[in-house]
PABA-650475 format. One line per 10 residues: number of its first residue (from 1); their letters; for each residue x, y, z of N, C-alpha, C. Coordinates in pm, whole numbers, plus 50000, padded with zeros to 5 digits. Example, Ala and Ser with C-alpha at 12.3 -4.5 7.8 and 13.67 -1.06 7.14 Angstrom:
! residues 2
1) AS) 51319 49431 50780 51230 49550 50780 51320 49670 50780  51285 49775 50708 51367 49894 50714 51290 50003 50787
***
This chain:
! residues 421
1) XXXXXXXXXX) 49146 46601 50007 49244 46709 50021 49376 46666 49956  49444 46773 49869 49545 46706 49817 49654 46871 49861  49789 46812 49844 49861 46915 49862 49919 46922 49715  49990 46986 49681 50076 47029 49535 50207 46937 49561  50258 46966 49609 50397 46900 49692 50393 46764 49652  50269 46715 49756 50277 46558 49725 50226 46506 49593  50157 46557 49502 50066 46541 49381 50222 46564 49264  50296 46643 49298 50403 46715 49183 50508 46523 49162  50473 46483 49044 50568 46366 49030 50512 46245 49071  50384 46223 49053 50314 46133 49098 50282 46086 48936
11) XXXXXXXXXX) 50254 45950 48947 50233 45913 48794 50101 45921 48737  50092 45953 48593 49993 45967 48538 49937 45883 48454  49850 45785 48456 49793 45632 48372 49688 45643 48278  49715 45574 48192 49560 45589 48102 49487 45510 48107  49356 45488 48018 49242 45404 48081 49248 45299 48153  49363 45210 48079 49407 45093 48094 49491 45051 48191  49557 45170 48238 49602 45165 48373 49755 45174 48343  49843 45176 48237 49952 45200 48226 49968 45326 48239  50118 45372 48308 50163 45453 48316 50218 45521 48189  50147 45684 48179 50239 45736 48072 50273 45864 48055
21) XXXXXXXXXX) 50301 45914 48176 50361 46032 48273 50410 46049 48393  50410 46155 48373 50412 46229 48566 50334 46324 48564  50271 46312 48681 50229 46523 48696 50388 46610 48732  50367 46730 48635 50408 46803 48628 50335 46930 48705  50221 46996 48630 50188 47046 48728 50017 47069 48696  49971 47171 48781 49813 47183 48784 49788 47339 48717  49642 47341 48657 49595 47452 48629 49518 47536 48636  49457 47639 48735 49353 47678 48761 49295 47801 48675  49185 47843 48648 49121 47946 48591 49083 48002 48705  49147 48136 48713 49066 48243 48843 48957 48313 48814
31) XXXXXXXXXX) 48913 48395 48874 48791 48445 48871 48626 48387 48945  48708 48249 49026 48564 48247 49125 48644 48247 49274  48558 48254 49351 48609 48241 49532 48742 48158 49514  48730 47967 49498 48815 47933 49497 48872 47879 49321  48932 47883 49286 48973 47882 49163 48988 47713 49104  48885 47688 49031 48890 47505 48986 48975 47496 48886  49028 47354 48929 49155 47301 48863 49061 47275 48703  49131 47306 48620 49051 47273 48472 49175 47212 48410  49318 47199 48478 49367 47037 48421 49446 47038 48450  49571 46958 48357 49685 46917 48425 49817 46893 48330
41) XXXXXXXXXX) 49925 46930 48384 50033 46918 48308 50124 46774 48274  50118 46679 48237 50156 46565 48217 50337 46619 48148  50392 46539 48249 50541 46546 48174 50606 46386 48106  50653 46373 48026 50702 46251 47965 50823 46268 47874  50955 46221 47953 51057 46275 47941 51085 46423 47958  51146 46477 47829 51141 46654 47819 51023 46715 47738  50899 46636 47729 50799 46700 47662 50689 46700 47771  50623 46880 47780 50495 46867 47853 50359 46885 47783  50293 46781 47833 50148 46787 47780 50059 46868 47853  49938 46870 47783 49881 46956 47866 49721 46834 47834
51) XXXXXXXXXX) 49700 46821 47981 49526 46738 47992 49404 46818 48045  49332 46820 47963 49190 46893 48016 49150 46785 48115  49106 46869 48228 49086 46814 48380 48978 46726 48377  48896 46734 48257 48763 46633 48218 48796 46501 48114  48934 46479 48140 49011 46372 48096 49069 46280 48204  49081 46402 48308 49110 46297 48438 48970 46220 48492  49002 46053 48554 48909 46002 48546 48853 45987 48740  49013 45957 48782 49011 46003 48921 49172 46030 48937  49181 46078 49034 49297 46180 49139 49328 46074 49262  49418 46038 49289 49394 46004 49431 49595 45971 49495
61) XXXXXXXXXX) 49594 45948 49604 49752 45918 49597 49827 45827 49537  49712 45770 49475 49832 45665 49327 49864 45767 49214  49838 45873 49221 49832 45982 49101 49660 45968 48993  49690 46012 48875 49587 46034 48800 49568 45871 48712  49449 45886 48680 49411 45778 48626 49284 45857 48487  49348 45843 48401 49274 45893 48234 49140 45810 48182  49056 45898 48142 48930 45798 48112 48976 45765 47962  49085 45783 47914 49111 45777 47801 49245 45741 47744  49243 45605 47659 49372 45583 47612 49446 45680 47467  49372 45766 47447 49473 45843 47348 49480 46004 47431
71) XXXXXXXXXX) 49584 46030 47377 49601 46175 47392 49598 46324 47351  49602 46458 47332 49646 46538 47250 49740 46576 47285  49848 46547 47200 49988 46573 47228 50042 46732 47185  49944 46824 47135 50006 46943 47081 50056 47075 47186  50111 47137 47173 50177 47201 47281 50073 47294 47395  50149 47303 47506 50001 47379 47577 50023 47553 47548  49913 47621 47557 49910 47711 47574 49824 47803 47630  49886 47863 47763 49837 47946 47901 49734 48013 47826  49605 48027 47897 49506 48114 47880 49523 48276 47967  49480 48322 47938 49493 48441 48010 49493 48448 48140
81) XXXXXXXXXX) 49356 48404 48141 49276 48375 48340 49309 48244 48365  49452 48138 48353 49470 48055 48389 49645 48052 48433  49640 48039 48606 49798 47999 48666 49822 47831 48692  49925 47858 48668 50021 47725 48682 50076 47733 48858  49992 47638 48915 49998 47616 49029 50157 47590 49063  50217 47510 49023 50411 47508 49047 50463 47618 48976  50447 47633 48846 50531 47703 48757 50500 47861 48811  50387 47893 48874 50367 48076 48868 50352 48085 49023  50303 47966 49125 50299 47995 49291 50441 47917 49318  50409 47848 49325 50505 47776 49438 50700 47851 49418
91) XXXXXXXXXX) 50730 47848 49566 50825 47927 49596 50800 48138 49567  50674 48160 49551 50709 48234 49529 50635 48379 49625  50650 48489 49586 50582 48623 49701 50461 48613 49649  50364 48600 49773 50216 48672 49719 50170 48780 49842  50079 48847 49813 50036 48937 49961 49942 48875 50003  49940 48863 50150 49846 48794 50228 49731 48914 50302  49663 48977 50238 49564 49072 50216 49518 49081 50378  49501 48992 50430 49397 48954 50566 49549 48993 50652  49636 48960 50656 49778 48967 50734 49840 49107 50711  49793 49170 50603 49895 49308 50537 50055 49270 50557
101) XXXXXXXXXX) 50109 49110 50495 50215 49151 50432 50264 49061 50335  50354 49048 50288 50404 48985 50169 50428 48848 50244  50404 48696 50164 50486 48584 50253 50508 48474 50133  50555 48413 50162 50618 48338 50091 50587 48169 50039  50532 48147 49923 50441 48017 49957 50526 47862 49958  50479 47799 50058 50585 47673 50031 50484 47571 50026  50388 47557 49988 50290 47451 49924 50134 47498 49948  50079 47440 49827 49927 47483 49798 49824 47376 49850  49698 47409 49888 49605 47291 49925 49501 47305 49821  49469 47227 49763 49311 47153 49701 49215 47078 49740
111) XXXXXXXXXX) 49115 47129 49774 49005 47029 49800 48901 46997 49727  48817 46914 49738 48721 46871 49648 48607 46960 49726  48519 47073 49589 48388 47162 49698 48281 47145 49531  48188 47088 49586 48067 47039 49502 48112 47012 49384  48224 46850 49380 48209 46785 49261 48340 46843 49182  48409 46929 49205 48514 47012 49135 48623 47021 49227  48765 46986 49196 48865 47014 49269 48924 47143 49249  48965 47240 49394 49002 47394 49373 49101 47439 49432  49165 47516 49422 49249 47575 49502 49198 47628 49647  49188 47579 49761 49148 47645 49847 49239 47767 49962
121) XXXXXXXXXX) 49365 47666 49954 49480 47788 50019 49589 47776 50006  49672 47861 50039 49866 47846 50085 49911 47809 50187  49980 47750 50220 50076 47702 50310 50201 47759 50331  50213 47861 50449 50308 47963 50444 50383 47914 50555  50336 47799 50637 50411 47765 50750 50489 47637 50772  50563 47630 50807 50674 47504 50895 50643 47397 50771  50530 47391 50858 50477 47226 50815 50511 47180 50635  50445 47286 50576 50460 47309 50447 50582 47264 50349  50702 47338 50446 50834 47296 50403 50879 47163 50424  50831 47123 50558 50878 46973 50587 50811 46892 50467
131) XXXXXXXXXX) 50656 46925 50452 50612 46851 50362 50687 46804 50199  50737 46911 50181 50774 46951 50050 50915 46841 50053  51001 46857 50129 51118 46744 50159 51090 46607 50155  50975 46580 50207 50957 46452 50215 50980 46384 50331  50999 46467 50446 51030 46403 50582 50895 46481 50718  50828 46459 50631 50722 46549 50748 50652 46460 50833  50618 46294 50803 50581 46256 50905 50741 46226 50996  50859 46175 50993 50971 46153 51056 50968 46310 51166  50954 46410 51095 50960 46564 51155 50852 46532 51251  50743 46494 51217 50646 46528 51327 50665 46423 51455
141) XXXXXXXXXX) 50772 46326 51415 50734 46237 51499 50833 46287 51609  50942 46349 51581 51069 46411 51612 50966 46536 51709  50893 46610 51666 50890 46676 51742 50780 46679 51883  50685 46568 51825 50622 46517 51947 50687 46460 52039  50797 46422 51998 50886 46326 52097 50962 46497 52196  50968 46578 52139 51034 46695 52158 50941 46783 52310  50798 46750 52248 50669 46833 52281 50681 46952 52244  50726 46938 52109 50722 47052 52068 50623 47003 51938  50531 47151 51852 50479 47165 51756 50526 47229 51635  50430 47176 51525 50505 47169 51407 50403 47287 51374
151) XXXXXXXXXX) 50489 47418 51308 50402 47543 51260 50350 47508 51179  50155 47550 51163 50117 47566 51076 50059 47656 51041  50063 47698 50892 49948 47840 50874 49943 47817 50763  49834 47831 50764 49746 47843 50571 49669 47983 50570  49669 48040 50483 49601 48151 50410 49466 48137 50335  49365 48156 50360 49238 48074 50274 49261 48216 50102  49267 48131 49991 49288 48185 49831 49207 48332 49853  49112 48323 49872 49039 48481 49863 49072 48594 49972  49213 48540 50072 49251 48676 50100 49446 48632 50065  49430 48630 49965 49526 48610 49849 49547 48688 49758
161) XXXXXXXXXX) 49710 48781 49729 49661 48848 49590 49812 48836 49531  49786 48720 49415 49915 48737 49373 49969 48848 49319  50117 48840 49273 50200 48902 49221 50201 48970 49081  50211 49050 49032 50259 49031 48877 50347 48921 48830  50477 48977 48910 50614 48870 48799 50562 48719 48914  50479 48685 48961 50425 48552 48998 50382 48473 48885  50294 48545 48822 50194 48503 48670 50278 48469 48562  50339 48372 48448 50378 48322 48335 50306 48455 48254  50200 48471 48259 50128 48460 48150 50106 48657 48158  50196 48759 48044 50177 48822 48104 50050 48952 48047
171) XXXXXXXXXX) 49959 48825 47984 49846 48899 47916 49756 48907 48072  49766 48860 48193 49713 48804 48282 49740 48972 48386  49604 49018 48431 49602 49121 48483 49511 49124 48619  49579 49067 48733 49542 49023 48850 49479 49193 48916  49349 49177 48959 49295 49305 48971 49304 49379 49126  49355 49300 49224 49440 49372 49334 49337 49441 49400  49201 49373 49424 49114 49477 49506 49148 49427 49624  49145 49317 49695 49203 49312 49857 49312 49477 49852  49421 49500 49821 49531 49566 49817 49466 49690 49797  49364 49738 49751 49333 49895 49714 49232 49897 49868
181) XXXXXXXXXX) 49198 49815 49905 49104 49790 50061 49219 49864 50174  49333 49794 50148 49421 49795 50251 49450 49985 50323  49475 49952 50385 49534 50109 50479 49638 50130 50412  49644 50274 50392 49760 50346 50307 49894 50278 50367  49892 50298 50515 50055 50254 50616 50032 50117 50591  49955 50026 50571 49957 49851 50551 50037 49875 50383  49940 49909 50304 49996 49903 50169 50137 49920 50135  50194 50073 50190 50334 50099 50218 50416 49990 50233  50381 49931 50383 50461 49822 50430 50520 49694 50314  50384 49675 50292 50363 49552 50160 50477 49605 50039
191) XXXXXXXXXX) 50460 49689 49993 50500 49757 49863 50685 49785 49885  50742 49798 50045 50845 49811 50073 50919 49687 50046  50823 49609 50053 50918 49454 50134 50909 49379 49953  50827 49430 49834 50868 49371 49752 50948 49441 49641  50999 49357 49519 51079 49348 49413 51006 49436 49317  51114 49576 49271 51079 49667 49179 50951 49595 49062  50926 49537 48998 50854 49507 48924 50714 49434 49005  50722 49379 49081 50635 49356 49165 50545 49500 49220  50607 49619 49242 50606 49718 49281 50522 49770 49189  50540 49790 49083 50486 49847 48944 50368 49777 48891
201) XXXXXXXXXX) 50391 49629 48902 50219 49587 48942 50103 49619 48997  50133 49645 49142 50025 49666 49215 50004 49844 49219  50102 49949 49164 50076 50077 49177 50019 50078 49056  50021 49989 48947 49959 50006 48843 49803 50004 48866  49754 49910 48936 49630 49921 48975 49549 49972 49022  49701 50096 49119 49547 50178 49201 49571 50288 49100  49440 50420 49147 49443 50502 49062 49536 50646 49175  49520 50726 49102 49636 50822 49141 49675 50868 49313  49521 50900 49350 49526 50952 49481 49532 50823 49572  49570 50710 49559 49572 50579 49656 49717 50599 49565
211) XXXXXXXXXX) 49785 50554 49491 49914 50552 49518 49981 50683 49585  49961 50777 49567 50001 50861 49666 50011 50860 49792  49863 50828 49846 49830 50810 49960 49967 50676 50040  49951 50590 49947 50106 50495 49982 50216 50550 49973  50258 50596 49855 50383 50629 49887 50462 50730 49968  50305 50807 50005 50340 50945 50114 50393 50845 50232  50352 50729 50302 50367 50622 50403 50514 50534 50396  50578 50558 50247 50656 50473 50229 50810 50494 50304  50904 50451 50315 51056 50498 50345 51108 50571 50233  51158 50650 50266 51216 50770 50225 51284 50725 50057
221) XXXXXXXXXX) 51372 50611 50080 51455 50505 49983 51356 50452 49887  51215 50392 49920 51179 50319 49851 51083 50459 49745  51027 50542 49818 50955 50691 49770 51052 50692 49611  51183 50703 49643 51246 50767 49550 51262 50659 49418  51315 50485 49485 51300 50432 49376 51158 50406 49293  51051 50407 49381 50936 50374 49297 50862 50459 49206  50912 50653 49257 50872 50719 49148 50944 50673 49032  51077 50710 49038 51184 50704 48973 51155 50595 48870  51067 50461 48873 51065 50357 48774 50929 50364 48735  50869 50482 48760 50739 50505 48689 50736 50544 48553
231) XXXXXXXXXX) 50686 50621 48484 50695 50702 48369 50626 50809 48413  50729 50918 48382 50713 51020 48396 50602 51125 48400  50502 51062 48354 50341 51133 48345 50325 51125 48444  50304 50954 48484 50263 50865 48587 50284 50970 48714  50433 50997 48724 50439 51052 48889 50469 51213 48890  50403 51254 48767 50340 51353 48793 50255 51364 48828  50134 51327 48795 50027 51297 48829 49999 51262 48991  50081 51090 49016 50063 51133 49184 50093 51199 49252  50203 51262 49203 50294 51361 49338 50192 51482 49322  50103 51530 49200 50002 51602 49219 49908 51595 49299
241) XXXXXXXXXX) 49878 51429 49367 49807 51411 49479 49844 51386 49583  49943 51416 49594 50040 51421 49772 50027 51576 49836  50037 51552 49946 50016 51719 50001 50174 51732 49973  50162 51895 49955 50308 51993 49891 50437 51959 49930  50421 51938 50024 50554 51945 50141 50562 51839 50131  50467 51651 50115 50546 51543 50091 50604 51569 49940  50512 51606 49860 50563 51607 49699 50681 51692 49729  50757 51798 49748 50841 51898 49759 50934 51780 49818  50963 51711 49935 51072 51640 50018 51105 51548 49907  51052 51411 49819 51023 51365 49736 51089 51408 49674
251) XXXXXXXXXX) 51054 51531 49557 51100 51565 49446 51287 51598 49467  51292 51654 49603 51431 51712 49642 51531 51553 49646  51432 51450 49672 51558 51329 49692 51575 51290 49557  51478 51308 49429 51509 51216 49338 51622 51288 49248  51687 51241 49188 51800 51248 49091 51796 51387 49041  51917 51426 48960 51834 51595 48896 51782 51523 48715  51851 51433 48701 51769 51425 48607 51583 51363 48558  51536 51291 48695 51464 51248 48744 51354 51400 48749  51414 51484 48816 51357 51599 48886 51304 51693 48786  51428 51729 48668 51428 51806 48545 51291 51743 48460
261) XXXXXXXXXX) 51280 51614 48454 51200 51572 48344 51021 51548 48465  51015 51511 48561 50904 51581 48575 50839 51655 48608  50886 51746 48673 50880 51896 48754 50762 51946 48652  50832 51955 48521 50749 52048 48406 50628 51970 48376  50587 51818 48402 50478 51771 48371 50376 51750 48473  50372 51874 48582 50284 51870 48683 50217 51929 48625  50108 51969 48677 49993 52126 48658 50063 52240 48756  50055 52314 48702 50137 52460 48666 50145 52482 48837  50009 52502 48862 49976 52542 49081 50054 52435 49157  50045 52320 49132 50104 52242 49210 50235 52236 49186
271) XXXXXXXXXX) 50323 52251 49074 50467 52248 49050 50521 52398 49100  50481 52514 49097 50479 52604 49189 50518 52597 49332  50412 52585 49357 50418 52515 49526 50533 52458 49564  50566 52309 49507 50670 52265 49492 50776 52331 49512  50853 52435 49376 50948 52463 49372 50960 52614 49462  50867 52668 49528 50889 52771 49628 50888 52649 49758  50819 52566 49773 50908 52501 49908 51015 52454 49931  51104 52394 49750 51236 52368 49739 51293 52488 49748  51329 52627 49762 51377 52739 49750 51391 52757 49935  51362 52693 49991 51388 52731 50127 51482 52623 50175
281) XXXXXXXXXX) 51562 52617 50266 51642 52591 50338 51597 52428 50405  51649 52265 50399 51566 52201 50371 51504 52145 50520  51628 52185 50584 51611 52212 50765 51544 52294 50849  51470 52374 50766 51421 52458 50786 51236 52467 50821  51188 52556 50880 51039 52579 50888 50937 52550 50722  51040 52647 50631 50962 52675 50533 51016 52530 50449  51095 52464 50491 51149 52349 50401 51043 52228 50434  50967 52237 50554 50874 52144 50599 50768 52144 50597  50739 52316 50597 50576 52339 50592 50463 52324 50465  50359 52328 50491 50251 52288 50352 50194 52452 50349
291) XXXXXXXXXX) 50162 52440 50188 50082 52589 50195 49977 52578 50232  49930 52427 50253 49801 52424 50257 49731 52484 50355  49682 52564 50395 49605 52615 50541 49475 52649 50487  49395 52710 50576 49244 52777 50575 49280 52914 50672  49276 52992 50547 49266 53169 50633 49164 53266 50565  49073 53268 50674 48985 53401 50660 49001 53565 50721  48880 53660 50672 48919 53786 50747 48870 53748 50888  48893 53910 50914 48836 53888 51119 48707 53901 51095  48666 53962 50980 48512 53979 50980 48400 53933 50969  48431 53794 50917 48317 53697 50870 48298 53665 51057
301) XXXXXXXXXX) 48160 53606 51002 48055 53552 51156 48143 53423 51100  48036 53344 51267 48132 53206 51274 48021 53101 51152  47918 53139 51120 47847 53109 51025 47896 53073 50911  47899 53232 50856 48043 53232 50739 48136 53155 50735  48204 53167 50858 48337 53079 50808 48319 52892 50814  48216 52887 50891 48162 52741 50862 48108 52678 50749  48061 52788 50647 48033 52750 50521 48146 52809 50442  48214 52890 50453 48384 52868 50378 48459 52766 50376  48408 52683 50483 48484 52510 50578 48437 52462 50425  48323 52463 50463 48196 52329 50356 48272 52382 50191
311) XXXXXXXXXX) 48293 52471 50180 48302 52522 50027 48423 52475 50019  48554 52484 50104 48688 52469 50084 48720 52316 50071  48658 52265 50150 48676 52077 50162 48800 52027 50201  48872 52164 50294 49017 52082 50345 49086 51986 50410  49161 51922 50350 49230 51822 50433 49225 51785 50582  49237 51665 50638 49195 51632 50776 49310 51733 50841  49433 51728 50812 49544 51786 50892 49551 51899 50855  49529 51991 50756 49521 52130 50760 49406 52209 50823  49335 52104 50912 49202 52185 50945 49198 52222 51103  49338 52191 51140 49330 52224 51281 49289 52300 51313
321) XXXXXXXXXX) 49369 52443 51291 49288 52539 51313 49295 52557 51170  49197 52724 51219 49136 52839 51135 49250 52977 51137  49303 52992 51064 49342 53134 51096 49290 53260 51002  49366 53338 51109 49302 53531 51065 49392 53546 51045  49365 53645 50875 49421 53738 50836 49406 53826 50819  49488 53969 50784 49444 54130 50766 49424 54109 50565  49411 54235 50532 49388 54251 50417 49534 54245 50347  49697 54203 50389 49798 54200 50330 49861 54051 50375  49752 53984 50396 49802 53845 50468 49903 53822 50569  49901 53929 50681 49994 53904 50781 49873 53786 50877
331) XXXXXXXXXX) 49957 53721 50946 49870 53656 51048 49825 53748 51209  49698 53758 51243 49637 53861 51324 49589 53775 51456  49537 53664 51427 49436 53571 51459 49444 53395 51478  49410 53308 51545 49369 53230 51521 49272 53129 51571  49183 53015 51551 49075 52980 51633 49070 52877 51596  49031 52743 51682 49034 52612 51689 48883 52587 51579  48890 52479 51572 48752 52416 51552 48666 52417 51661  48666 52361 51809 48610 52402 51930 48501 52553 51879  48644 52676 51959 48608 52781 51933 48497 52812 51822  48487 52735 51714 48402 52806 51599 48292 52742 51611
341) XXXXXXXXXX) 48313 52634 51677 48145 52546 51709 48085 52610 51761  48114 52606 51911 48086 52670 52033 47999 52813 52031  48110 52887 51932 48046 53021 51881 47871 53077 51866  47818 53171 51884 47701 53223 51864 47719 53193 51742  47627 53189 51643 47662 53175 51499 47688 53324 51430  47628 53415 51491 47627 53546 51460 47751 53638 51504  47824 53548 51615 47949 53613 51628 48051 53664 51542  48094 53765 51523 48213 53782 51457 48370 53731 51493  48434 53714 51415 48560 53594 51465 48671 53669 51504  48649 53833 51499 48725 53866 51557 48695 53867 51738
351) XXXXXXXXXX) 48616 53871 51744 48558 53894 51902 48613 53776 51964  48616 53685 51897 48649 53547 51969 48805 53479 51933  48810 53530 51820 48995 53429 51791 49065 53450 51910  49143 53410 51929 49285 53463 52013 49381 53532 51882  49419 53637 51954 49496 53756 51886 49603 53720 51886  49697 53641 51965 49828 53657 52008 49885 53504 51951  49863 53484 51836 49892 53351 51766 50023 53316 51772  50074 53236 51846 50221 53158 51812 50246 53078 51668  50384 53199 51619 50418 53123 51491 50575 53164 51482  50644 53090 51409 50763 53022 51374 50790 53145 51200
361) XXXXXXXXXX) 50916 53168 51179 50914 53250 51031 50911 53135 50944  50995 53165 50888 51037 53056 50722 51166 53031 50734  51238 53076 50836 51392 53032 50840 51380 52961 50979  51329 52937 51016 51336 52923 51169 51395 52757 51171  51505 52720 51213 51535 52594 51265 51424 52484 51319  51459 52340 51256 51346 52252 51304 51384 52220 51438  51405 52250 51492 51453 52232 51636 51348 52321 51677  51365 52433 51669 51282 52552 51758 51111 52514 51637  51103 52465 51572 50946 52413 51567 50961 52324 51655  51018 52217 51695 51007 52090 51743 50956 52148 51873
371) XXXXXXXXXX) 51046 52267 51933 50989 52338 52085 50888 52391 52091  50848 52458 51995 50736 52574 51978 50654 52462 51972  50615 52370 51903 50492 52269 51878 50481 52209 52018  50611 52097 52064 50606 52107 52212 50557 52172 52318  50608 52333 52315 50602 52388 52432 50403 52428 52449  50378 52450 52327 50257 52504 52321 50159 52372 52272  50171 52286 52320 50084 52167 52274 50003 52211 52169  50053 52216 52068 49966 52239 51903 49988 52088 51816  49880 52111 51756 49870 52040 51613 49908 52077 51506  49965 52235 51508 50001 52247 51354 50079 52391 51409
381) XXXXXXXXXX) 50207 52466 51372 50214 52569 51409 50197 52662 51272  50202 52774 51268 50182 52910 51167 50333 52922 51093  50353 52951 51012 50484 52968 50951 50485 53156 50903  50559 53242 50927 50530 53368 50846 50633 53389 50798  50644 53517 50709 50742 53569 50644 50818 53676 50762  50915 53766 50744 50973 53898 50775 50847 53953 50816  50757 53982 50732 50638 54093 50746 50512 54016 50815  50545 53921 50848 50403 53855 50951 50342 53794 50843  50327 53798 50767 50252 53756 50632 50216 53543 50638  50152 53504 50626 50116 53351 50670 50127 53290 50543
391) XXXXXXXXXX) 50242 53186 50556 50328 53119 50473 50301 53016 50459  50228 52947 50552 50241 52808 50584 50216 52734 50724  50200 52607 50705 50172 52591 50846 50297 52425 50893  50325 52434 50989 50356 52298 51019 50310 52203 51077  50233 52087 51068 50162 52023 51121 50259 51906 51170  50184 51864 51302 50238 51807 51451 50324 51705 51349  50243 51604 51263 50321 51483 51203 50467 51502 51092  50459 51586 51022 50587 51688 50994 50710 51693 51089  50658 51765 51202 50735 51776 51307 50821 51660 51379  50726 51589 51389 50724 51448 51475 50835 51355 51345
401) XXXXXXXXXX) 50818 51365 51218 50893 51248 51110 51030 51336 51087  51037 51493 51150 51178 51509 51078 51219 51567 51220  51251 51655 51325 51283 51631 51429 51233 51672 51578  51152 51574 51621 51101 51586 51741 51167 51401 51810  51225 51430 51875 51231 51308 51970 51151 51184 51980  51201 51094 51990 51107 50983 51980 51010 50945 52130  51080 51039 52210 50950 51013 52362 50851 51093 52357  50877 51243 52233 50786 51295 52214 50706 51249 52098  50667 51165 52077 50593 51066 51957 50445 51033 52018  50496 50999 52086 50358 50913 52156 50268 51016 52326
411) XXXXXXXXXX) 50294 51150 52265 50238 51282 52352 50137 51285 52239  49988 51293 52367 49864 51339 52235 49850 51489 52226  49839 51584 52178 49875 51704 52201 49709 51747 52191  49697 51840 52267 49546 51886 52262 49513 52015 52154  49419 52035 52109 49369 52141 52017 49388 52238 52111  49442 52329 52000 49448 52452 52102 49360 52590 52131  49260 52578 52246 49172 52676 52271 49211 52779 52341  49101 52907 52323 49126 53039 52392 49098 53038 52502  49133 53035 52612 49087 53054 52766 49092 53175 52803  49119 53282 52761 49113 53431 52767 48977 53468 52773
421) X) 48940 53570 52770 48789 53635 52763 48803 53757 52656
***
């Protein structure tokens, strides 16, 4: 087992046993579980060499020992799929995939696994740092005397995902599948806590509807800088895969010149949407709500509208309910998922909706949604126009991120069924 720390400045000898370096540093090629050292950086004075690792003869805490008294002295140069263990990790952010968050490395471990020395993990804890000083057995002795313990934590390499601006080398395109695994709210987190270009790394990797899916999760601040340093296709494109009402809040924080240049490079339906939810009031019902809903007539059986479900493929949160409409889209109706199960299949949905649907206009204060969703334990309320007409809906999490109380957060609210006859 070797650490980086203690290996960094250790001397480097040739066959003969004279000294005629230092380690500088180590080099791994990625692309297996743990990544084998394939050589080593020899420093001598202000010039660094570079040694193929099948030149080293053995490793050990006297430093390296060369099966060979000559050298190639010509300059090194980074391979693509190869990091510089000091020069591209050490001190620096990587995501700890298994942990969901960013940490900070303060020394690397190598072990010997069938015949090949590899990178096996990071050292993100206590111990690490003491090591790195040079006082870690004095520390440990200090703190046994204390009864106290010395933190340790290592990260095993394969739930590891470095950085972009980590890598020298920037033909080097670290493929970030731990990170596309991760939960949209984990990813967020991660993506908050690092450095704009770091940022642009890892959104580079996912494809449209997973960066969305993050940045819908993100803080409000970071939403705006990370479109904002995209290119302009780019976050058209995702904000095309955000539901309306996050893309619409979004688009309203970023800059106007930000706003001007991609507004026009959405697809035509979705930039629509958009700019009729910016046209409302931003405190408002219609400033919060999604168009997204599911509305049928009163006339379809519950059959029908179960295969209108299957044909439509809507969103988890627009599917609370079902609502009824007349032939001028006023709202008439509405019916749970329950209700439509439950149903004869042959029933008609007017026989069964509840008629007397609670809904909110398009001007209506977020306060009085915050009550109306409250008072009537819903998941989503109805939004209408002047003329009853169904605008929109507001769903509970909407409610809950712009103003409902924070004791009302953690109320599970029940689907809302007809108990009428």
């Amino acid at each position: 087992m070797i650490y980086l720390s203690q290996a960094i400045g250790r001397p480097v000898r040739d066959g003969q046993g004279e000294p005629i370096g230092k380690v500088a540093d180590f080099i791994v090629a990625l692309g297996d579980r743990y990544p084998p050292v394939t050589g080593l950086v020899m420093s001598t004075g202000r010039r660094k060499i570079f040694l193929p690792w099948s030149a080293v003869q053995r490793f050990d805490s006297a430093g390296a020992t060369l099966s060979t008294r000559t050298i190639d002295i010509s300059a090194f140069t980074q391979r693509p799929n190869e990091l510089l263990l000091f020069a591209d990790l050490q001190d620096k952010q990587i995501v700890d995939i298994d942990g969901r968050k960013v940490v900070r490395v303060n020394d690397l471990r190598l072990d010997e696994i069938e015949g090949s020395l590899r990178l096996v993990a990071v050292d993100v804890g206590a111990a690490g740092l003491v090591r790195r000083l040079g006082v870690e057995g004095p520390f440990r002795v200090l703190a046994r005397n204390l009864n106290r313990s010395v933190p340790e934590r290592y990260i095993d390499w394969e739930d590891v995902d470095p950085l972009e601006s980590s890598i020298a080398s920037i033909r080097l395109r670290v493929p970030h599948q731990g990170l596309r695994e991760l939960h949209p709210a984990d990813l967020a987190s991660i993506i908050d806590d690092l450095a704009p270009r770091d940022r642009a790394g890892i959104l580079a990797s996912l494809d449209d509807e997973a960066a969305a899916d993050a940045i819908e999760e993100m803080e409000p601040e970071t939403q705006v800088e990370v479109l904002e340093d995209l290119e302009p296709e780019r976050a058209a494109d995702i904000l095309e895969e955000m539901s309306p009402d996050d893309a619409a809040d979004l688009i309203a924080d970023l800059s106007e010149a930000a706003r001007a240049e991609i507004l026009p490079l959405m697809e035509q339906e979705e930039a629509e949407e958009v700019r009729e939810l910016l046209s409302y009031p931003e405190d408002s019902a219609g400033g919060i709500m999604t168009p997204d809903f599911v509305a049928i007539p009163a006339s379809l059986t519950a059959t029908q509208t179960i295969e209108r479900l299957r044909e439509l493929e809507p969103d988890a949160e627009t599917i609370y309910y079902v609502y009824v409409v007349d032939d001028d889209g006023r709202l008439v109706g509405v019916l749970s998922l329950r209700d439509l199960i439950v149903a004869q299949p042959d029933a008609v949905v007017r026989d069964f909706m509840y008629d007397e649907p609670v809904a909110v206009g398009v001007l209506a204060d977020q306060d009085e949604v915050a009550q109306v969703v409250a008072r009537y334990n819903l998941l989503a309320v109805p939004v209408v126009d002047d003329e009853g007409r169904l605008e929109g809906i507001v769903t509970i999490d909407d409610a809950i991120d712009t103003v409902m109380p924070a004791a009302w957060k953690h109320r599970s609210p029940r689907v809302f069924t007809r108990t009428g006859g």
